[in-house]
C-alpha positions as CSV (number, residue, x, y, z in Angstrom):
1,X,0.0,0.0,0.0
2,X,2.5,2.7,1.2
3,X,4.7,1.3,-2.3
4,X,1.7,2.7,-4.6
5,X,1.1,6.0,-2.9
6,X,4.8,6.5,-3.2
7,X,4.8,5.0,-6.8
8,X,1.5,7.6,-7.4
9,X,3.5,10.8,-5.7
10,X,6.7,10.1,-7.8
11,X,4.6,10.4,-11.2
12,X,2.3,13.7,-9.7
13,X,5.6,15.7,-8.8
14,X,7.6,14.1,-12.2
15,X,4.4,15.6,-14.2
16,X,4.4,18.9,-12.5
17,X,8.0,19.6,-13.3
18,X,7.2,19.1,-16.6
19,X,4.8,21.3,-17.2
20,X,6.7,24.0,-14.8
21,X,9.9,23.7,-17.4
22,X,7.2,24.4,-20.2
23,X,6.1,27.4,-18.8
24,X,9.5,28.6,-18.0
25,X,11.0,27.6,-22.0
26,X,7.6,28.0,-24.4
27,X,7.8,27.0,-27.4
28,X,6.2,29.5,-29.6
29,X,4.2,28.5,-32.4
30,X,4.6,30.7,-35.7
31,X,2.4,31.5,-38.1
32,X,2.4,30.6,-41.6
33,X,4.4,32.8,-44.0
34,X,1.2,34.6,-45.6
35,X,-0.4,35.7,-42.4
36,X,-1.0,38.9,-40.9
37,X,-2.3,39.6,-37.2
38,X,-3.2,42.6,-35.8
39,X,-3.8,43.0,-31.7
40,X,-7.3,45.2,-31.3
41,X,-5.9,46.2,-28.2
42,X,-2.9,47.7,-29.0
43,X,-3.7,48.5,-33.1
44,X,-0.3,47.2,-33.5
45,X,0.0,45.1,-36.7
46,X,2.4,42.6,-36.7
47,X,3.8,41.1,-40.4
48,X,5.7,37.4,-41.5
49,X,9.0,38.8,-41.6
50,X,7.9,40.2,-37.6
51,X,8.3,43.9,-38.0
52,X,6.3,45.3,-35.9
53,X,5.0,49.4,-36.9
54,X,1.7,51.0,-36.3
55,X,-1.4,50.7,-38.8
56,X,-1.1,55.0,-39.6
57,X,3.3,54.3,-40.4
58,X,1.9,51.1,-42.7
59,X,-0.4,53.2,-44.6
60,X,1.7,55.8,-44.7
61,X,4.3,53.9,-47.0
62,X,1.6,53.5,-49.6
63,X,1.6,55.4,-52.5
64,X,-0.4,58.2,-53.0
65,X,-2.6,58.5,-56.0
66,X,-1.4,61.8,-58.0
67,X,-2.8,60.9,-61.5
68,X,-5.3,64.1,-62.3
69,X,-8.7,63.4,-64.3
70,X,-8.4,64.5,-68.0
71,X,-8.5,68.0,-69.5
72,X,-11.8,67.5,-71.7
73,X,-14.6,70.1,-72.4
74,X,-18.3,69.4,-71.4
75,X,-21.3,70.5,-73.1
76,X,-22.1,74.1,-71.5
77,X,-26.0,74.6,-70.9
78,X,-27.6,77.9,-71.4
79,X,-27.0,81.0,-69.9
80,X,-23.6,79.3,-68.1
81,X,-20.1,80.6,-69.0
82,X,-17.3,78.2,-68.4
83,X,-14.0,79.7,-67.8
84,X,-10.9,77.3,-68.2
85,X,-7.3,78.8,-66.8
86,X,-4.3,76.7,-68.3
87,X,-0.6,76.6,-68.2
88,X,1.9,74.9,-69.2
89,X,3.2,71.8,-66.3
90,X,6.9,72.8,-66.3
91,X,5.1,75.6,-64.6
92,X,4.6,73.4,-61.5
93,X,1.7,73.9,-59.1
94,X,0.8,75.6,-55.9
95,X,0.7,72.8,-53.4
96,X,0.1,69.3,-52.8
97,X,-3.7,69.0,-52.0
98,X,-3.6,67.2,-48.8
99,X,-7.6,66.8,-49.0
100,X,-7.1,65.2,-51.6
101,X,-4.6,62.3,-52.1
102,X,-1.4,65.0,-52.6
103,X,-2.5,65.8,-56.2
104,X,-1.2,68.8,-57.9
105,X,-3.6,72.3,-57.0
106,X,-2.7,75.6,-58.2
107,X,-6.3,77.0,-58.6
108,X,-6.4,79.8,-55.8
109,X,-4.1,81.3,-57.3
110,X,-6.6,82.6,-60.1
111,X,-9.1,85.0,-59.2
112,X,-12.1,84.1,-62.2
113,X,-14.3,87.2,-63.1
114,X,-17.9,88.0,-65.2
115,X,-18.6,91.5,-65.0
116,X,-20.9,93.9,-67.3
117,X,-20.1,97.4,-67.7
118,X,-22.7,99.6,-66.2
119,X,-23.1,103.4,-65.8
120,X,-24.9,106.0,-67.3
121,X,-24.4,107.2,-71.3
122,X,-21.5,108.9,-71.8
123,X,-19.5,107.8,-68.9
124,X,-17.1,105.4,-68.5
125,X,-19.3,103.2,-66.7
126,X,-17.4,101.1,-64.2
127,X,-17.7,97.1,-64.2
128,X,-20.6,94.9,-62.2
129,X,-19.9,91.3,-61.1
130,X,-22.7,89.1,-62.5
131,X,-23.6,85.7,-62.1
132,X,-22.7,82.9,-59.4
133,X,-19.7,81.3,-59.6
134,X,-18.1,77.9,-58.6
135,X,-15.3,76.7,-58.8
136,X,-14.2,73.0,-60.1
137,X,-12.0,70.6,-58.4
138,X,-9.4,68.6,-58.6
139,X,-8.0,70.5,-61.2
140,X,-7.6,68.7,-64.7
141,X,-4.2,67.8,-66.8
142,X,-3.4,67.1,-70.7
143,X,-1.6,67.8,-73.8
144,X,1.3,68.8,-71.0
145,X,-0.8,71.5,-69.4
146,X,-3.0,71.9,-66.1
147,X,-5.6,73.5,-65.6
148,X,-8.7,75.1,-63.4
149,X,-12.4,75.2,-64.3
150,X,-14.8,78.1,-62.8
151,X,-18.6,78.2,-63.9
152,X,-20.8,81.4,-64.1
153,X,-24.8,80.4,-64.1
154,X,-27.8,82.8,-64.2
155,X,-26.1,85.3,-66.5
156,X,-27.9,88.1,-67.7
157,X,-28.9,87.9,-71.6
158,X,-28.0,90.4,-74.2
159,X,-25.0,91.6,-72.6
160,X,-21.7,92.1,-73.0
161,X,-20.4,90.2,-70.4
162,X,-16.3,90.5,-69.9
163,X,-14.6,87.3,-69.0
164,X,-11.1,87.8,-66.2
165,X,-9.3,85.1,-64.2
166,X,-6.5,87.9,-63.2
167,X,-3.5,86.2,-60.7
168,X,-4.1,87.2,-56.9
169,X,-2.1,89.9,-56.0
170,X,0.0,88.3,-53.8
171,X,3.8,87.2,-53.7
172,X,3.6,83.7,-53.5
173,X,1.1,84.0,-56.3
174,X,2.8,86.2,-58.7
175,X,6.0,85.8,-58.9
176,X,7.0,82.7,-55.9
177,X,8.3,80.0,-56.1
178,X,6.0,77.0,-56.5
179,X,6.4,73.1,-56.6
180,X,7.6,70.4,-58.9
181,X,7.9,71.1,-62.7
182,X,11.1,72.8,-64.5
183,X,10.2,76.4,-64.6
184,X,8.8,76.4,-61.0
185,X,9.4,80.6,-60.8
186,X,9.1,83.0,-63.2
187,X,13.3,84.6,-64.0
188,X,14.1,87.6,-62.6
189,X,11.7,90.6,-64.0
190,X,8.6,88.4,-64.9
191,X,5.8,87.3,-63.1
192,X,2.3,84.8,-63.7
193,X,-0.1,86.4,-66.0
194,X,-3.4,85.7,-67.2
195,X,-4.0,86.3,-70.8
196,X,-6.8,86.2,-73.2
197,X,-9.6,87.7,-71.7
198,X,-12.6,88.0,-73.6
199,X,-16.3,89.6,-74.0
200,X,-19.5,86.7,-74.0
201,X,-23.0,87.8,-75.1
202,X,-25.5,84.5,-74.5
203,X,-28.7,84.3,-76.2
204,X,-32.0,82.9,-75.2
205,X,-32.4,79.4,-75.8
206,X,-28.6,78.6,-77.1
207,X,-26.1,76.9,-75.4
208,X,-23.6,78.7,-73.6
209,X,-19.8,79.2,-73.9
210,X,-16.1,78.0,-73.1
211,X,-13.5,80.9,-72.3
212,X,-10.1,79.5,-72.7
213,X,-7.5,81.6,-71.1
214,X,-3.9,80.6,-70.4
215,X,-1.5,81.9,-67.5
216,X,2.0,82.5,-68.9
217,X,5.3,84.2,-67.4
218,X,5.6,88.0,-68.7
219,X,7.8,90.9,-68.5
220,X,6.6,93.3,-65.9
221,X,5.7,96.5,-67.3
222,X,7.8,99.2,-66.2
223,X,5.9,102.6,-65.4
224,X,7.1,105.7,-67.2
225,X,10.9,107.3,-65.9
């Protein structure tokens, strides 16, 4: 009797030291090469070749998509103006929209215009914004040029209506430095321009019209000496 409880306590404490040396030395199991596990708790993601980096770093590394829809004209409805500012890429562009996917954005930088010239006969007159305006986005590419897209809507009918996308007058507009391309900044003496401006007179019933102006680098004008 007292050989079988000593025969039965010999094999519990053998067992338990087992099991304790286990604990001590695991042997971890790995998973297969293909498999990824991320912890809920800790939003860490964990990859085969066991880096370990944060789900916001991992995305991070992807690329950005910086491809720009095409530069293609749409049918205009009537009594709608729609103005179309391009330059040349080499030019570069104003930033890096960060609202959307890093593409290319320069169209701020263009202040689009619909005016009529009012006043009484034999004056001058002075100019009257008309219209409401809105402005496209993201801006467009082709043919090696980009380019920004404002529409005017409820335009009055029978007038002349003058057509301006002037550059703001501001420094980083005019004559900065911008990004990418290989004319970023106009040379010394020049600044952005836009040119082509253009009187619109819409008619009842008939479809309305494209204004194609183009921003370029020109020679300031010098005042008289």
């Amino acid at each position: 009797m007292k050989a079988s409880r000593l025969l039965a306590l010999t094999i519990l404490l053998f067992t338990y030291s087992a099991l304790d040396a286990r604990a001590q030395d695991p042997q971890t199991t790995q998973p297969p090469p293909d498999t990824i596990i991320i912890n809920p708790n800790n939003r860490i993601l964990i990859t085969p070749n066991d880096q370990i980096r944060s789900p916001i770093e991992t995305r991070a590394k992807i690329p950005v998509e910086s491809t720009l829809p095409p530069d293609t004209k749409e049918t205009v409805g009537p009594y709608t103006i729609r103005v179309r500012v391009r330059y040349k890429k080499g030019y570069g562009y104003l930033y890096a929209d960060t609202y959307d996917n890093n593409r290319p954005f320069s169209c701020i930088a263009f202040v689009a215009k619909a005016t009529v010239l009012v006043g009484a006969p034999g004056s001058f007159g002075q100019d009257k914004p008309v219209g409401v305006l809105t402005s496209h986005s993201p801006m467009r590419e082709g043919n090696g040029y980009y380019s920004c897209w404002y529409t005017f809507t409820d335009l009055p009918i029978d007038r002349s209506i003058s057509i301006s996308a002037p550059v703001r007058d501001m420094q980083q507009y005019s004559t900065g430095r911008w990004l990418g391309g290989t004319e970023p900044q106009p040379p010394a003496g020049y600044d952005r321009t836009v040119i082509g401006n253009r009187s619109v007179t819409l008619k009842y019933n008939q479809p309305g019209f494209t204004v194609d102006l183009e921003m370029v680098y020109r020679l300031i004008p010098q005042g008289p000496r």
